[in-house]
C-alpha positions as CSV (number, residue, x, y, z in Angstrom):
1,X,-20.8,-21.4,-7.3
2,X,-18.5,-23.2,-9.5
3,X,-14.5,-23.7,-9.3
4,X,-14.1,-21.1,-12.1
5,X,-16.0,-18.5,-10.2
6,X,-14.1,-19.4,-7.2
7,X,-10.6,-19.1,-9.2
8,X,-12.1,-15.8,-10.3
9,X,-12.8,-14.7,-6.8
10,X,-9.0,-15.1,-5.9
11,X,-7.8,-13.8,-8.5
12,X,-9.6,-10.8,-7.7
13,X,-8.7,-10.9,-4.3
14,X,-5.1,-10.8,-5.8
15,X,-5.3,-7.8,-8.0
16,X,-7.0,-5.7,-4.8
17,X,-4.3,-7.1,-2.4
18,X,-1.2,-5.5,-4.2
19,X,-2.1,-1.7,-3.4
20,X,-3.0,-2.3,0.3
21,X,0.3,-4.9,0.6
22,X,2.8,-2.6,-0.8
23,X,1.1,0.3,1.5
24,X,1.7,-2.3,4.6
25,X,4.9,-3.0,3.6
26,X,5.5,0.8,3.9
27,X,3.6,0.9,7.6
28,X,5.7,-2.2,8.8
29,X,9.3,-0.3,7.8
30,X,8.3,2.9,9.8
31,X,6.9,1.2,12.9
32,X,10.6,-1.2,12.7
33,X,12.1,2.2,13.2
34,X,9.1,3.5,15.6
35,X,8.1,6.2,13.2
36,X,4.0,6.2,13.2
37,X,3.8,7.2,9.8
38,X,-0.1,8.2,8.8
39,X,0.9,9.9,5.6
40,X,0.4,7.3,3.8
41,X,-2.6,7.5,2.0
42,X,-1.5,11.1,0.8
43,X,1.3,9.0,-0.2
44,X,-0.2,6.6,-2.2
45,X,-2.7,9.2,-3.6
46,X,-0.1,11.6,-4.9
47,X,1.3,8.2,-6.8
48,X,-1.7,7.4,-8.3
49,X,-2.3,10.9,-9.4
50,X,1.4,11.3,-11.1
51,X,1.0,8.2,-12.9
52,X,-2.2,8.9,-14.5
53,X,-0.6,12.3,-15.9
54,X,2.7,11.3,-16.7
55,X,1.0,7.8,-18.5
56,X,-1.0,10.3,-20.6
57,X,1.6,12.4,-21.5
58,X,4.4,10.4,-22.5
59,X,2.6,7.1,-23.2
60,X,4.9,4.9,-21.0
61,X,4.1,2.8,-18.5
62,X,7.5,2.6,-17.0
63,X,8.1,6.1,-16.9
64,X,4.8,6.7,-14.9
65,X,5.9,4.2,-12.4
66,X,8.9,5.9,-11.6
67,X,7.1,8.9,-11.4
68,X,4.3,7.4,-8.7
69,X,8.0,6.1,-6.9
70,X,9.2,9.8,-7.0
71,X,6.1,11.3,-5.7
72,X,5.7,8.9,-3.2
73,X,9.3,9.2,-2.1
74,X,8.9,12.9,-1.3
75,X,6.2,12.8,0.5
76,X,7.8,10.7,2.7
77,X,10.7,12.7,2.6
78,X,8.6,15.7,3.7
79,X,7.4,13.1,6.8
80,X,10.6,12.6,7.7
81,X,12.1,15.9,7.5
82,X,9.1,16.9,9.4
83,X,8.2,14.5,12.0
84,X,11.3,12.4,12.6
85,X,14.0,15.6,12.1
86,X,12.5,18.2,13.8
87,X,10.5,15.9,15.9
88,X,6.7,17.7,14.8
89,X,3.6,16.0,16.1
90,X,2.7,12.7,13.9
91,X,-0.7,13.2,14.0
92,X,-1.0,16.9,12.6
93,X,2.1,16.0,10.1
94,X,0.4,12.9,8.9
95,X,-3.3,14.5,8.6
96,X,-1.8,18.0,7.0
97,X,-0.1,15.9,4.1
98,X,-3.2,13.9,3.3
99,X,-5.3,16.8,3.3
100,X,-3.1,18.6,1.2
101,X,-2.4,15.5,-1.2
102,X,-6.1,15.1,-1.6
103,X,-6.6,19.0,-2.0
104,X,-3.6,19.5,-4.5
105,X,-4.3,16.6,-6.6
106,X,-8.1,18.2,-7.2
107,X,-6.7,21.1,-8.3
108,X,-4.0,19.5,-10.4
109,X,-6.5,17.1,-12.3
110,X,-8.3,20.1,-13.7
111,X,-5.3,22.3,-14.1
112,X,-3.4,19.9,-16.1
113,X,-6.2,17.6,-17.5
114,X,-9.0,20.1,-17.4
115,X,-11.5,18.1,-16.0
116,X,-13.2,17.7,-12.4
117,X,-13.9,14.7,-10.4
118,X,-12.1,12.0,-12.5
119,X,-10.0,11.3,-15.6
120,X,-10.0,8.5,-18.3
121,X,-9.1,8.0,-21.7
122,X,-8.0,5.8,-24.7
123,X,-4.6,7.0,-24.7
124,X,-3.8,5.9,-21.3
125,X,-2.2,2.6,-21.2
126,X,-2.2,-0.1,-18.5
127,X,0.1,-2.2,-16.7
128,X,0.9,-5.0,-18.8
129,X,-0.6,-8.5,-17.8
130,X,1.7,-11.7,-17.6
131,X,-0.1,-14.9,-18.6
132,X,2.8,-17.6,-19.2
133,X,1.2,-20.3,-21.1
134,X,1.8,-23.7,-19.6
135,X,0.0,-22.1,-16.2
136,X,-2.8,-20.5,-18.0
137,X,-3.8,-23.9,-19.6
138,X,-4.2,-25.6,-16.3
139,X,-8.1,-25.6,-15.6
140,X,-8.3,-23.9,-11.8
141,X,-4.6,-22.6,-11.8
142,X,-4.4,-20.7,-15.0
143,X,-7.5,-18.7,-13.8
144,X,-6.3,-17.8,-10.5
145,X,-3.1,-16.2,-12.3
146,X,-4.9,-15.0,-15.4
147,X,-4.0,-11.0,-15.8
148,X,-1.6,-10.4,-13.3
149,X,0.9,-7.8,-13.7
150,X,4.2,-7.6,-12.5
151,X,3.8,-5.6,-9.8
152,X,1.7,-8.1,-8.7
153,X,4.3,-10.5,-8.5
154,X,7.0,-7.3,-7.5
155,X,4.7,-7.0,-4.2
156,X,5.3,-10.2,-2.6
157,X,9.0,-10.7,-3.8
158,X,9.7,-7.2,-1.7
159,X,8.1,-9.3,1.0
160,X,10.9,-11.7,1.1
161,X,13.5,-9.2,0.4
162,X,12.5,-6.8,3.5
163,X,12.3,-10.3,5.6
164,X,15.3,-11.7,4.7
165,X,16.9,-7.9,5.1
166,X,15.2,-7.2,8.6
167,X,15.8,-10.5,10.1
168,X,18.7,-12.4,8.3
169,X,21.3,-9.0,8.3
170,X,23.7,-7.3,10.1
171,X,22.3,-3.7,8.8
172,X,18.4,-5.2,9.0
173,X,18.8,-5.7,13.0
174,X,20.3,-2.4,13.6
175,X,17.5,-1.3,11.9
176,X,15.2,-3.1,14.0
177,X,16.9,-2.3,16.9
178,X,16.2,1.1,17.0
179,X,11.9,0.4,16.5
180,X,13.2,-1.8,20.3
181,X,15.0,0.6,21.8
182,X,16.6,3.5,20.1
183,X,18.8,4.8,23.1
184,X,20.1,1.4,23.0
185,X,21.0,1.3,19.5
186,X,22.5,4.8,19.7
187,X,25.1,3.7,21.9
188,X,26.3,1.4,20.0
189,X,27.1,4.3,16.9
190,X,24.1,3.5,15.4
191,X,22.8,6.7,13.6
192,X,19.2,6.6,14.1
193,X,18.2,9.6,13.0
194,X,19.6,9.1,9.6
195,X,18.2,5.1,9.2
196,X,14.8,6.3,10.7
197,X,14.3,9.1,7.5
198,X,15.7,6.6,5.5
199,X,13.0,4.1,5.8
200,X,10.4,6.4,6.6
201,X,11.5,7.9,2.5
202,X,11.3,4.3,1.4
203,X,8.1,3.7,3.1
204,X,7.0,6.7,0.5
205,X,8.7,4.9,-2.6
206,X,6.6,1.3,-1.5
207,X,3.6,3.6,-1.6
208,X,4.1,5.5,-4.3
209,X,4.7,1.7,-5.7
210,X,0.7,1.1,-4.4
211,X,-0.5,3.9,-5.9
212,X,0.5,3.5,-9.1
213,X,-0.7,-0.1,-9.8
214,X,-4.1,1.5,-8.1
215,X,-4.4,3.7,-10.9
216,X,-3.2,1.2,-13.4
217,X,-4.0,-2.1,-13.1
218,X,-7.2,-2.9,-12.5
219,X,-8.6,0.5,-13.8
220,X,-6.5,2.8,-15.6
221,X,-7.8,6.2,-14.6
222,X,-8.1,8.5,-11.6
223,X,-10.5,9.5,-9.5
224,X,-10.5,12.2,-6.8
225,X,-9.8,10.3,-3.2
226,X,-9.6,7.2,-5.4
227,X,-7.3,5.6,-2.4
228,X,-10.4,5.4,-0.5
229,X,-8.8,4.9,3.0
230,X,-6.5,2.2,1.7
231,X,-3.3,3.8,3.0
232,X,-5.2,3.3,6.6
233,X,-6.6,0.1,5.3
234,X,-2.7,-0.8,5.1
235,X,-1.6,0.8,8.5
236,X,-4.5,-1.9,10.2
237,X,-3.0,-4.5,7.8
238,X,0.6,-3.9,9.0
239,X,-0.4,-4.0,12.5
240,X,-2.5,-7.1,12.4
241,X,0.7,-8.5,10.8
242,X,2.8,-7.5,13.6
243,X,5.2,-5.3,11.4
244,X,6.4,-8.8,10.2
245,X,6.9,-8.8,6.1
246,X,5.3,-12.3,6.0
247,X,2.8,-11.9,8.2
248,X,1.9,-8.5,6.6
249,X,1.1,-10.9,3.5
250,X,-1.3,-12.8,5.5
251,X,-3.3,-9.5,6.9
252,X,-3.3,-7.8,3.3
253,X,-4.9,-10.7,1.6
254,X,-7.4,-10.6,4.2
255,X,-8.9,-7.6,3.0
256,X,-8.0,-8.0,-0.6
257,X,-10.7,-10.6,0.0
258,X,-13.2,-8.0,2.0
259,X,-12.6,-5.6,-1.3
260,X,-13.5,-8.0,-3.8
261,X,-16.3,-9.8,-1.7
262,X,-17.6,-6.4,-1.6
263,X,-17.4,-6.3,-4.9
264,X,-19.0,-9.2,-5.6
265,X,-22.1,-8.6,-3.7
266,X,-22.9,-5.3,-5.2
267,X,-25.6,-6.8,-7.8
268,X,-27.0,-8.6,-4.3
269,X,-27.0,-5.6,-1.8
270,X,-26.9,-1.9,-2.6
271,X,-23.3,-0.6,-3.1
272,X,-23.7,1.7,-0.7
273,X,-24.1,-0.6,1.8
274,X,-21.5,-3.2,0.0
275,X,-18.5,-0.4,0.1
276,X,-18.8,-0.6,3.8
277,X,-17.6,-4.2,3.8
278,X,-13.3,-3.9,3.6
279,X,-13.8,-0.9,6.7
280,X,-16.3,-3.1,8.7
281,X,-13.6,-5.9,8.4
282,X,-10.9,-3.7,9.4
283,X,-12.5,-3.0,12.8
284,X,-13.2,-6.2,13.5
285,X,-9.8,-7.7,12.7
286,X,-8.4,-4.6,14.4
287,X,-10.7,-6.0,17.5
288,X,-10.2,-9.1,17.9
289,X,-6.2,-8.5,17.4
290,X,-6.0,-6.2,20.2
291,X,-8.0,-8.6,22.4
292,X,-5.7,-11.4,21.3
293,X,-2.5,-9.2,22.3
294,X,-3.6,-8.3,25.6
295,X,-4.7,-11.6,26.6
296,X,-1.2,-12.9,26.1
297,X,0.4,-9.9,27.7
298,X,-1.9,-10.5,30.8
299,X,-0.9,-13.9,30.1
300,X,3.0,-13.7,31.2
């Protein structure tokens, strides 16, 4: 195992990291506002989907972006029309939208692109990779960057920005407020209901975001389920990371690296058994989290 295999091994870990961080990001904004938001792997699916079709139609990357945003968005719209409106139950809400996403989007690949199972071809085109020269020539460094795209990049710089919104403004703590104690923050003319669809709507737009750069960065194609249970992937991510923007970073890399060691090893150990790998991590991170919380809560 040389430095260039390692370099190659983050790098990976990179590229899988942005779909599940952006997904977080999503899960952290609801649960500020204490919405528990499960759509989100029908939100991130829908995005992927949209992409693909609108990519292949018009040829533009950007435009198919905007698209995965839009479909993304109103999913989440739907969730918090819904579930935080009219108050429906978040479990049958959440479940019911990603059933229907994964459903609809089945139907849709064959209606519009007349095939089954997955779609691919030459005419699609990819997120475009940013390679600045003076990094790319240093030995380990250049490697660990190589490829990235923009969104890449986007994911963590939305990091800051929801940090330095949440806990550096005025309109970030009222927003966090009402995730502490929303009776609280409604008596001082906060309108919760209206900040609580709001970010539960921009939770969709981050995963829409996700989706897209799933479906065109690493691969460019789309596969039926193709999200794989990253959207719950990302709700365990955003958890472990305490709803916290930078802490959410930490988490998501964490099983970035389970997706690409699982990767890695599939020319060692069957795939089937190798695939396992980011969901095995997830429980035990989950575990050892929980024990870790309620040991400092028996703690005070």
């Amino acid at each position: 195992m040389d430095s260039n295999y390692i370099a190659s091994l983050i790098n990976s870990t990179l590229r899988s990291t942005t779909p599940v961080l952006l997904v977080a990001l999503g899960s952290a904004i609801c649960s500020q506002v204490g919405v528990f938001n499960i759509a989100l792997e029908g939100q991130m699916l829908i995005a992927s989907f949209t992409s693909i079709v609108v990519n292949y139609l018009t040829g533009s990357v950007l435009l198919a972006i905007i698209a995965g945003i839009i479909s993304g968005t109103i999913i989440g719209a739907i969730v918090a029309v819904v579930q935080v409106k009219y108050q429906a139950a978040d479990m049958v809400v959440g479940n019911s939208l990603n059933l229907l996403v994964a459903g609809l989007t089945s139907i849709l690949l064959f209606v519009i692109l007349g095939v089954r199972g997955s779609f691919s071809s030459p005419d699609l085109i990819p997120l475009g990779k940013i390679n600045i020269s003076f990094i790319k020539a240093l030995p380990f460094i250049g490697r660990v960057f190589a490829d990235l795209t923009v969104v890449d990049y986007i994911s963590y710089v939305i990091a800051i920005l929801m940090y330095i919104f949440l806990f550096k403004t005025v309109a970030g703590f009222r927003v966090h407020s009402i995730g502490i104690n929303k009776e609280a923050a409604e008596s001082l003319g906060v309108n919760t209901l209206r900040i609580r669809m709001a970010a539960v709507a921009f939770s969709g737009a981050l995963s829409g975001l996700g989706g897209s750069v799933l479906s065109m960065g690493q691969v460019t194609l789309f596969t039926e389920n193709m999200t794989a249970g990253r959207g719950f992937i990302a709700m365990a991510a955003a958890g472990m990371g305490q709803n916290h923007p930078l802490y959410v970073i930490g988490s998501s890399l964490l099983f970035g690296a389970a997706q690409t060691l699982s990767v890695s090893l599939q020319n060692i150990i069957p795939s089937q058994l190798t695939m396992t790998i980011p969901y095995i991590i997830t429980i035990i991170a989950l575990s050892v989290f929980g024990y870790r919380t309620r040991k400092q809560k028996s703690m005070k």
